[in-house]
VMD Tcl script that draws the C-alpha trace (Angstrom):
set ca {
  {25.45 84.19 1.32}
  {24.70 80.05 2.32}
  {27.66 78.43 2.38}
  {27.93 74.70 1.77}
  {28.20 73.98 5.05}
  {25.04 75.19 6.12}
  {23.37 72.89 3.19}
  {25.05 70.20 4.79}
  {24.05 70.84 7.85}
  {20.05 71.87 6.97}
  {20.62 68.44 4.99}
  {21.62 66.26 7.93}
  {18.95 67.81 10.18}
  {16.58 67.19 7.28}
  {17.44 63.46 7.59}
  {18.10 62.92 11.87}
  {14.13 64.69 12.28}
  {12.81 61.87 9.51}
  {14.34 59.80 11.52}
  {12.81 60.71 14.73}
  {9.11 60.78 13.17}
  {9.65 57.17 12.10}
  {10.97 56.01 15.53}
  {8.53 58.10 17.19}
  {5.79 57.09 14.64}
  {6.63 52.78 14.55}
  {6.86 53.40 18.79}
  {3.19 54.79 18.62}
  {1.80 52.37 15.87}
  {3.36 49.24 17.19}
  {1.40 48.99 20.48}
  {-1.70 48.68 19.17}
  {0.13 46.14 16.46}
  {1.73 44.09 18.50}
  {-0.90 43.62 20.98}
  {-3.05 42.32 18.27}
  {-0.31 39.80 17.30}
  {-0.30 38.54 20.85}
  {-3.93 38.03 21.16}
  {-3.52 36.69 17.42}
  {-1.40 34.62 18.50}
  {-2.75 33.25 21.58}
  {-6.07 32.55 19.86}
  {-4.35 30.25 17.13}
  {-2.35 28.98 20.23}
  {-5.86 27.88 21.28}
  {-6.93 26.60 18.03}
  {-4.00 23.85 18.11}
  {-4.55 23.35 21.77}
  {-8.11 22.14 20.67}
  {-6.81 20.50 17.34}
  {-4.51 18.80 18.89}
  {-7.37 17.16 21.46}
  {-9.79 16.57 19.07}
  {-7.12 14.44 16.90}
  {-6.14 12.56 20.94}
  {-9.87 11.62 21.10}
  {-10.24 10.30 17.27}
  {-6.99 8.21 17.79}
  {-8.40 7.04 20.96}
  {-11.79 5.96 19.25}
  {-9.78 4.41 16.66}
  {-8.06 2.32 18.68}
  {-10.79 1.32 20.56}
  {-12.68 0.19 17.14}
  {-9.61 -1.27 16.11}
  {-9.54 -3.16 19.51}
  {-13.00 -4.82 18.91}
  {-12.43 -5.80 15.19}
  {-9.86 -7.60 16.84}
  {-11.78 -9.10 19.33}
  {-14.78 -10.33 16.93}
  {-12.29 -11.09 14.09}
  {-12.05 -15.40 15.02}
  {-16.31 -15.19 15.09}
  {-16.46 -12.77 11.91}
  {-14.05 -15.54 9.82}
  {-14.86 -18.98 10.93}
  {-16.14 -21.26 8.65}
  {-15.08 -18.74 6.06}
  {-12.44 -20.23 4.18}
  {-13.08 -24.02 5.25}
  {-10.91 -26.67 3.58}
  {-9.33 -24.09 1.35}
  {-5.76 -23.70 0.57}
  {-4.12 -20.13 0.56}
  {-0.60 -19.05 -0.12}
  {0.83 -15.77 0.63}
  {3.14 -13.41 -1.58}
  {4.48 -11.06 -0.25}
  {6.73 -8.12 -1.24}
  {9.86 -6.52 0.07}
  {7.70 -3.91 1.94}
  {5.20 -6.09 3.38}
  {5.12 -5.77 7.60}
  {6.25 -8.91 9.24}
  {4.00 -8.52 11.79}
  {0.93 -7.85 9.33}
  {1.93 -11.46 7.75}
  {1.96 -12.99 11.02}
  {-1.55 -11.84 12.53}
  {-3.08 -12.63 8.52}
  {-1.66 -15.90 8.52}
  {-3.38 -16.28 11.62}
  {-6.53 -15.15 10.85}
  {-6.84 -17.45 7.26}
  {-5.94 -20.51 9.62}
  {-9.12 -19.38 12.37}
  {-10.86 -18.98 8.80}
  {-10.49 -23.00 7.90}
  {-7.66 -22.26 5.99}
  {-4.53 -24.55 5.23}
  {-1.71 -21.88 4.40}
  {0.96 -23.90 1.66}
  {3.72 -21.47 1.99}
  {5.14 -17.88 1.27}
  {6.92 -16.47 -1.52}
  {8.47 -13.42 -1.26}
  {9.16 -10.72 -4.02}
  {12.41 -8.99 -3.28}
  {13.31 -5.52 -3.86}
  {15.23 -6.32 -7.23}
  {11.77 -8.05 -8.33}
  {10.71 -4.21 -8.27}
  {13.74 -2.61 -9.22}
  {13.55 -0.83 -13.05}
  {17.06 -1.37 -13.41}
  {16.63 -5.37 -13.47}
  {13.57 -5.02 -15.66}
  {15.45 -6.23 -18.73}
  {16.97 -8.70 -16.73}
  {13.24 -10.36 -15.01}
  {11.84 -9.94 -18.68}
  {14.90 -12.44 -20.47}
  {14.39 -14.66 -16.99}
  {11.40 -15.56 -17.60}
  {10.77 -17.57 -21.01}
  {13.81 -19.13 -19.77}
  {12.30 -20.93 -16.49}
  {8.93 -21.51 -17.73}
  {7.67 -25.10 -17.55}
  {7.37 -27.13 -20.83}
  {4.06 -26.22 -22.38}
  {3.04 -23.73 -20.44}
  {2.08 -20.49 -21.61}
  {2.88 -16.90 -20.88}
  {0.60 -13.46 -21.33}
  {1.39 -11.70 -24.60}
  {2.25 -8.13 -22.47}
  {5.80 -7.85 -22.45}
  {6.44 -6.17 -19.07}
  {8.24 -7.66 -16.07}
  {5.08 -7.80 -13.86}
  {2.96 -9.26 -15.81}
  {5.36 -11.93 -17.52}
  {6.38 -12.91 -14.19}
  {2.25 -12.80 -12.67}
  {1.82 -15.44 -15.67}
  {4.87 -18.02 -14.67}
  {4.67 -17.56 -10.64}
  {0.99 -17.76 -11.00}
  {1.31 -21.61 -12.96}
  {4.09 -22.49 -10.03}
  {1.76 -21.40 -6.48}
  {-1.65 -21.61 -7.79}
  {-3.77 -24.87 -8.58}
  {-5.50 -25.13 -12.11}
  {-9.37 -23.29 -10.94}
  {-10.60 -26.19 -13.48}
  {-9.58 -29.45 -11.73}
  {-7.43 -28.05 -8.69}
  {-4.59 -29.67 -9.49}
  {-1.07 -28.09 -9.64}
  {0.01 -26.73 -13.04}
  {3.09 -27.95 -13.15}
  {5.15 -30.99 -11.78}
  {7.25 -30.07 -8.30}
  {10.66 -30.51 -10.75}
  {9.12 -28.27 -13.18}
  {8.21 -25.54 -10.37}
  {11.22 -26.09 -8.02}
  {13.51 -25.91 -10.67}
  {11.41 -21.90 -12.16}
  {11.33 -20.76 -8.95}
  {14.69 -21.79 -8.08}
  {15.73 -20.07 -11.26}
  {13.69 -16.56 -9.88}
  {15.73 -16.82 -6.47}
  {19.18 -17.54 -8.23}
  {18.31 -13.88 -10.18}
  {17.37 -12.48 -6.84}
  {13.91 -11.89 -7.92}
  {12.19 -14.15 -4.91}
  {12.69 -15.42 -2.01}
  {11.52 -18.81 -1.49}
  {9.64 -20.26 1.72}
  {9.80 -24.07 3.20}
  {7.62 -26.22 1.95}
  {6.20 -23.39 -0.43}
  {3.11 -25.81 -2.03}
  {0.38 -24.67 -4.52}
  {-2.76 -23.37 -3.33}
  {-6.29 -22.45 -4.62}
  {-6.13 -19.02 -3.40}
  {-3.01 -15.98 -3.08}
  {-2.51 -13.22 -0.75}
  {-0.43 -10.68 -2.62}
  {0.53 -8.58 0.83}
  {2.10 -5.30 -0.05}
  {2.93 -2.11 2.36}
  {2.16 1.15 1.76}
  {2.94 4.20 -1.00}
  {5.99 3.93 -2.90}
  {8.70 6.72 -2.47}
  {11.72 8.15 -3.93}
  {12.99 7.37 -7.57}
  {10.55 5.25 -10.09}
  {8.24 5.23 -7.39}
  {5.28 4.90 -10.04}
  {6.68 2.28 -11.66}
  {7.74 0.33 -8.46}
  {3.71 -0.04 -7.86}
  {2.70 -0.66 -11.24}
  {4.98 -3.84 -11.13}
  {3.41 -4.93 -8.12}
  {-0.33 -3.95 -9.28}
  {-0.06 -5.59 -12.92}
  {1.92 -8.84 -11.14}
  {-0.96 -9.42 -8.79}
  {-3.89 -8.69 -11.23}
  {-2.28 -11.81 -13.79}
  {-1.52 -14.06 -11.27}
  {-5.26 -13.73 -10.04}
  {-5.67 -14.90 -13.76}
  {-4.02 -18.55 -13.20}
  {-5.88 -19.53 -9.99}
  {-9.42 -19.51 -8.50}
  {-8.94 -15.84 -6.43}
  {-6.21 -13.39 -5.42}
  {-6.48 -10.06 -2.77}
  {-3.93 -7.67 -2.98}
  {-3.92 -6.10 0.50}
  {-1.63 -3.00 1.93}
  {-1.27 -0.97 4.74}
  {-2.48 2.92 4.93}
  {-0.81 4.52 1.55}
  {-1.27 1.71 -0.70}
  {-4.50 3.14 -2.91}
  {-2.08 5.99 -3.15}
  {-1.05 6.78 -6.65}
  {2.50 5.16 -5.52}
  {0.66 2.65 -3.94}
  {0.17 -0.80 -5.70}
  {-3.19 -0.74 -4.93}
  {-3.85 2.92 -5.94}
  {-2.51 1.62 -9.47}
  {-4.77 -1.57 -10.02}
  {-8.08 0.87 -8.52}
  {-7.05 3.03 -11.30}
  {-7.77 0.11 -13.76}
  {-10.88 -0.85 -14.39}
  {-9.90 -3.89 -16.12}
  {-7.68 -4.98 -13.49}
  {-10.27 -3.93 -10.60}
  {-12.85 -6.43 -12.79}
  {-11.50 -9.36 -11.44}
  {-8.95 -8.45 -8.34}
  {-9.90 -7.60 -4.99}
  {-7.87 -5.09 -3.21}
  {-8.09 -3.89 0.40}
  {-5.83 -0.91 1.55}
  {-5.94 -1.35 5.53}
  {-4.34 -4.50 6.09}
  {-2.44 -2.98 8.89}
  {-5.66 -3.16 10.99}
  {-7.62 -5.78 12.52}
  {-10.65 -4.47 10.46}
  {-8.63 -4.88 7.38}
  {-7.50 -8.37 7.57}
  {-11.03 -9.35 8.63}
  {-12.07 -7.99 4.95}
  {-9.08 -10.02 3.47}
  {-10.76 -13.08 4.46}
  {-13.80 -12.27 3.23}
  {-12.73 -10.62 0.08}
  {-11.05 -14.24 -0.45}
  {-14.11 -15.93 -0.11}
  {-16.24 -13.78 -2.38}
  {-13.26 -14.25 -4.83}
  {-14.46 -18.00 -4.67}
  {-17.60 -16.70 -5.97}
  {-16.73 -15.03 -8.82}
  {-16.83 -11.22 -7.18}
  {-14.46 -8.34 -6.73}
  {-14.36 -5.42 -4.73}
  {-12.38 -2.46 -3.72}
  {-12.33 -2.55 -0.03}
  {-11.22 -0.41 2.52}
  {-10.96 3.17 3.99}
  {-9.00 5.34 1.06}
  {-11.34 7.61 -1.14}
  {-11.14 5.07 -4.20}
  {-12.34 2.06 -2.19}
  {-15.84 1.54 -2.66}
  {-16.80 -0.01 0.27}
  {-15.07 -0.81 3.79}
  {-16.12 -4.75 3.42}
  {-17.60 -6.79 1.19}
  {-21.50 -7.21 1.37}
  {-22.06 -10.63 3.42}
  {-24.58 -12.60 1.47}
  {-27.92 -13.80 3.86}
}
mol new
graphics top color blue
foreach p $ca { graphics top sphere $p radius 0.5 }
foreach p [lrange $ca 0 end-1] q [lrange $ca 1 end] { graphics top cylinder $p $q radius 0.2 }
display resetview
């Protein structure tokens, strides 16, 4: 008669030679496995290696392009912008040190730079929308005239644009230096702007941003920015909007304003300010802007050109 032990036992031995067969079995299977994961392995190691070169010697090229833009940039501008007047806005992101090398390059240009106005981060900020919307009727100059589109951007393209840009018509200001101080003063009490010194009006703008938006309302961040710069291009006689690598993103300001085809219809954008190259095409997108043109310039997929198209 089998007792229960013996089950138990034929059970256990049952389970211990399983076992076995599958450390015995993985032992024998795993060489071969394992040596194909190493040579796996040191082929993709390879494959970065190279990669990893390749991207060295583009970044290297780059730099050396970027090097001669900056070299030919004074002989590529002068003359451009001769006896013109430019002011620059520029926006809580904007690089200092992009500011400073444009604001160079307009003056090697021929042009006489009236000031900067900055847009702060509360200019941006959805929370304060309400806030820049109410502001605005309330500083506006007597007679002049806003846009009938009720958001903050555009509202505020329409006043700011009648306070820094001369009238296209006769090039005079648009309103008297009480009327502007006292609306622009109004914008920097709200901590919407920051005003510079001797901020004058000019015939042309810079609207300088910096790259893609992130985080919370990133969208809507842009769109401020995008619909801001395409109405105050409506009050003078040209505006660029120019920002670094990220702008024609679709959190970029420029990415917004590309996606418009009304607002690509009359301003320029160019979304590699951050190079030598890029400011170059500034200038010259400002002085086509004097001629009645717009263009999408720069190296992002939506730009439709890298410069504008000199004329002989």
């Amino acid at each position: 008669m089998i007792s229960l032990r013996y089950h138990l036992v034929s059970i256990a031995a049952v389970f211990l030679a399983l076992a076995l067969g599958v450390v015995l079995g993985s032992t024998t299977v795993s060489e071969p496995l394992l040596a194909g994961l190493s040579n796996d392995k040191d082929s993709l190691g390879k494959r970065v290696s190279d990669l990893q070169s390749e991207r060295n010697g583009l970044n290297a090229r780059l730099a050396d392009a970027d090097r001669f833009s900056g070299a030919i940039a004074p002989l590529a501008v002068r003359g451009q912008l001769d006896q013109r007047t430019v002011v620059l806005v520029t926006t809580a992101d904007a690089n200092p040190a992009d500011r400073d090398a444009l604001t160079q390059l307009l003056r090697t240009a021929g042009a006489t730079i009236t000031g900067e106005l900055q847009l702060t981060e509360t200019f941006v900020d959805p929370n304060k929308a309400d806030q820049l919307r109410d502001l605005v009727p309330r500083v506006l100059p007597a007679g002049a005239q806003l846009p009938t589109a009720s958001d903050p951007g555009t509202l505020a393209g329409g006043l700011i644009g009648q306070l820094v840009l001369l009238n296209p018509q006769n090039n005079k200001p648009q309103a008297s230096g009480e009327e502007s101080s006292a609306a622009l003063s109004g914008l920097a009490n709200g901590g919407f702007v920051r005003i510079g010194p001797n901020l004058r009006p000019a015939q042309l703008a810079v609207v300088l941003t910096g790259g893609a938006n992130a985080g919370d309302a990133a969208g809507d961040r842009a769109a401020t920015i995008s619909r801001f710069a395409t109405q105050l291009d409506r009050a003078g006689a040209g505006v660029v909007l120019a920002g670094r690598g990220g702008s024609a993103d679709g959190t970029g300001a420029i990415g917004v304003v590309r996606a418009d085809t009304a607002a690509t219809s009359i301003l320029s954008t160019v979304d590699n300010a951050d190079s030598f190259a890029g400011r170059v095409v500034t200038v010259l997108a400002l002085r086509e802007q004097l001629e009645g043109r717009s263009g999408r310039y720069g190296i992002a997929g939506n730009a439709q050109a890298p410069a504008p198209q000199m004329a002989n």
